[in-house]
N, C-alpha and C positions, 0 to 999 in steps of 0.2 A: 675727661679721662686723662689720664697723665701713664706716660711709658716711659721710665725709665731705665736707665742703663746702669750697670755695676760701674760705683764711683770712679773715675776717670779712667773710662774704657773713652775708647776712641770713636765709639756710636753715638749718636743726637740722642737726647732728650726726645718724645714727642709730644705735646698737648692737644688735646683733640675739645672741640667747643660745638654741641652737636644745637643746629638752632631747626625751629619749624615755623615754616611761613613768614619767617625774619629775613635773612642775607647772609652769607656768606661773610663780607667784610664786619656787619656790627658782629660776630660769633669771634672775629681776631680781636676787634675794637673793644670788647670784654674782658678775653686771657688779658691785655693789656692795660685794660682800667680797672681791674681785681691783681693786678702783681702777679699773676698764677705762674709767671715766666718765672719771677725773683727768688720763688720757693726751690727751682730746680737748678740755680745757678752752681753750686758747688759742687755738683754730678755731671755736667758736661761739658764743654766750651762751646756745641751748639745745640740751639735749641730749634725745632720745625714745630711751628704754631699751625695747626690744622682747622680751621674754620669749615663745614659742613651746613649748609641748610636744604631742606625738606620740602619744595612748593605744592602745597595740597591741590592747587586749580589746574598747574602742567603735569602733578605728578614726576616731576627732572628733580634731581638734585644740582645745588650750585655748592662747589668747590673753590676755597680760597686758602694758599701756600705761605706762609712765609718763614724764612731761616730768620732766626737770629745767632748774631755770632759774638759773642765774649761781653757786649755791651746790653746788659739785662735790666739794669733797673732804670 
């Protein structure tokens, strides 16, 4: 999912990479190994890459943040 902001408003980008029974980090390691940051470059200076996964045995979700700033591709 992609949350964008009206072209250079001062708000972040966000990409959201929703995974189940994967990890948190490979659901960032993805946005980043499909470019999906690169597509939002020209609408923000930063960008908050949201990785989510779903663990069906704990039933917990794990969460993983990370900003990027002006340095996208």
């Amino acid at each position: 999912m992609f949350f964008v902001p009206i072209k250079n408003s001062p708000y972040p980008a966000v990409i959201v990479e929703l995974k189940y029974d994967k990890t948190a980090q490979g659901a960032i390691a993805q946005i980043k190994s499909k470019n999906y940051h690169g597509k939002l470059q020209n609408f923000s200076k930063t960008i908050i890459l949201l990785g989510i996964n779903y663990d069906k045995t704990t039933k917990k979700h794990e969460v993983e943040i990370e900003a990027l700033n002006g340095d996208f591709v």
